[in-house]
N, C-alpha and C positions, 0 to 999 in steps of 0.2 A: 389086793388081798381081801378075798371076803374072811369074815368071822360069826361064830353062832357061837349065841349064848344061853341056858338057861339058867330063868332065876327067879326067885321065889318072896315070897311077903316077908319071910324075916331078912332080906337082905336089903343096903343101900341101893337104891337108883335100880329098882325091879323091872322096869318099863324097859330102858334104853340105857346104854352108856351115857352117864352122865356129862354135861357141857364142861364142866372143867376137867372132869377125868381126859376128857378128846383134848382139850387144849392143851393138859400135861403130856400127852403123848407126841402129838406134834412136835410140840415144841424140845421135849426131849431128843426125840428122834431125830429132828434135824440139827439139833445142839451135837449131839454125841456124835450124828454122823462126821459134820464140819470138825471135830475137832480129831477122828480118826479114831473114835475108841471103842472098838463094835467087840470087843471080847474082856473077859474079866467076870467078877462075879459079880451080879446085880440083886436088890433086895427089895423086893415090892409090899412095901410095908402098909399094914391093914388092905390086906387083898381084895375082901369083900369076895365075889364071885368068880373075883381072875383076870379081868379084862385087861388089867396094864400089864401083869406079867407075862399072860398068855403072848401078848400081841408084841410087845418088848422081847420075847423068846424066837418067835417067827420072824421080826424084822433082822433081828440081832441073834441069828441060830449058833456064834463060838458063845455068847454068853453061858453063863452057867448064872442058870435064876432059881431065887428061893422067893418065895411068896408064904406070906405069914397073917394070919388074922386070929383074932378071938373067938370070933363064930364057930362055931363045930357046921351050924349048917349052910355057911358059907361057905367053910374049906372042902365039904361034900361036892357043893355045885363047882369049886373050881378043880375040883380034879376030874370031875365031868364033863365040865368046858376044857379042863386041856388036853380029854383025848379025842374030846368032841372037833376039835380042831388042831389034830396032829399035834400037838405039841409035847415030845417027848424029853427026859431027863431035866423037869423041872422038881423042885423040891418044895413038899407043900407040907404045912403042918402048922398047928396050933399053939399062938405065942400072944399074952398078953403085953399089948408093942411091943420091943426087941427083949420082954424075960427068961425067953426060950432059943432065942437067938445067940448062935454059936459063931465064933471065924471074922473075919474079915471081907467088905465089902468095896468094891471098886464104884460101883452108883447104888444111890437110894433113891427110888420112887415113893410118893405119900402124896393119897388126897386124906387129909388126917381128919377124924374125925368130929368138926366141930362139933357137934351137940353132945360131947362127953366133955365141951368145958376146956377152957384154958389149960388147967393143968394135964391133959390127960393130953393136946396136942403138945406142950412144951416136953412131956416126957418122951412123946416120940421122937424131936427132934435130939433131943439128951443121948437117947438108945439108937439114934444115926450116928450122930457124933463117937460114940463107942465105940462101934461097929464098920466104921470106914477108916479105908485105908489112909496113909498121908497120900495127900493129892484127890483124893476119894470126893466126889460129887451129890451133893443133896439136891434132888429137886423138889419142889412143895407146890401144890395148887391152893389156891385159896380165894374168897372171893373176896374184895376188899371191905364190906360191910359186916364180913365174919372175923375179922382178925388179921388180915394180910401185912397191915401195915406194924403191929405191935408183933408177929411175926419176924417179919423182916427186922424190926429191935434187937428183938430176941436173939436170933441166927446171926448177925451181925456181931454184937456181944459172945454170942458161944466157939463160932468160926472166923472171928475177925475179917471174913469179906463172906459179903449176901447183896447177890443184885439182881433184881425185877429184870430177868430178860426177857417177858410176852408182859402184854395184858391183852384182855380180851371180852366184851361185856360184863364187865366188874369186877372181873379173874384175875387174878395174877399167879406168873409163874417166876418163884422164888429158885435163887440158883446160888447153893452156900458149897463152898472148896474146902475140903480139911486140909 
């Protein structure tokens, strides 16, 4: 599958899809394929431009995906990238992490945002936690110089099970189960 993206200076990883965004994808992807769960509701938290929901929505077309960011001109570029690349009946809209975020969710995606600081990634996982169904799936990228490892504490403590299923030049991909 090709994908096309635009994106702009106020948003993360402007250039290319960022290396841990692709690892979280992958690695999602073949997670969820293997375990048979290609439909449900999924929730692509801090969207940025769209790329994990977009592409999350095309591999996995029963989902029903919401993608949510703070950006006003980030949520612009992803709903430009999602018809810029077919991707219809996703739901995009503007929520400071999950404060706007309604329902229940079967997976959460999140490259969450370090450089807004510990607290503002622990909130997101908080607002996962919420928001997922029992049995419901968190996934998290991180790299392990940025937090992965007090992370993983964290999610551990919040979801009583969190385990590093990829790493990948310094990445890890965190996998917590409600």
């Amino acid at each position: 599958m090709d994908f096309f993206f635009t994106t702009d200076a106020e948003v993360f990883s402007k250039k290319f899809l960022d290396f841990g965004s692709r690892v979280l994808l992958e690695t999602a992807i073949e997670d969820l394929s293997g375990l048979g769960r290609k439909k449900g509701r999924l929730l692509d938290l801090g969207c940025g431009y769209g790329p994990i929901g977009i592409i999350m929505k095309r591999v996995f077309p029963s989902m029903e995906v919401t993608m949510v960011d703070i950006n006003q001109r980030a949520l612009g570029l992803a709903k430009e990238n999602a018809e810029a690349n077919s991707v219809k009946c996703v739901e995009i809209y503007q929520s400071d992490g999950c404060a706007s975020v309604e329902g229940t969710f079967d997976v959460v995606l999140t490259n969450p945002p370090v450089r807004a600081g510990k607290q503002t990634v622990f909130a997101f996982y908080d607002g996962a936690w919420d928001h997922l169904a029992e049995g419901g799936l968190l996934y998290v990228v991180l790299q392990k110089k940025q937090g992965a490892p007090s992370s993983e504490k964290y999610l551990q403590e919040k979801f009583g099970s969190c385990e590093v299923i990829a790493k990948e030049s310094g990445y890890w991909i965190l996998k917590a189960v409600k």
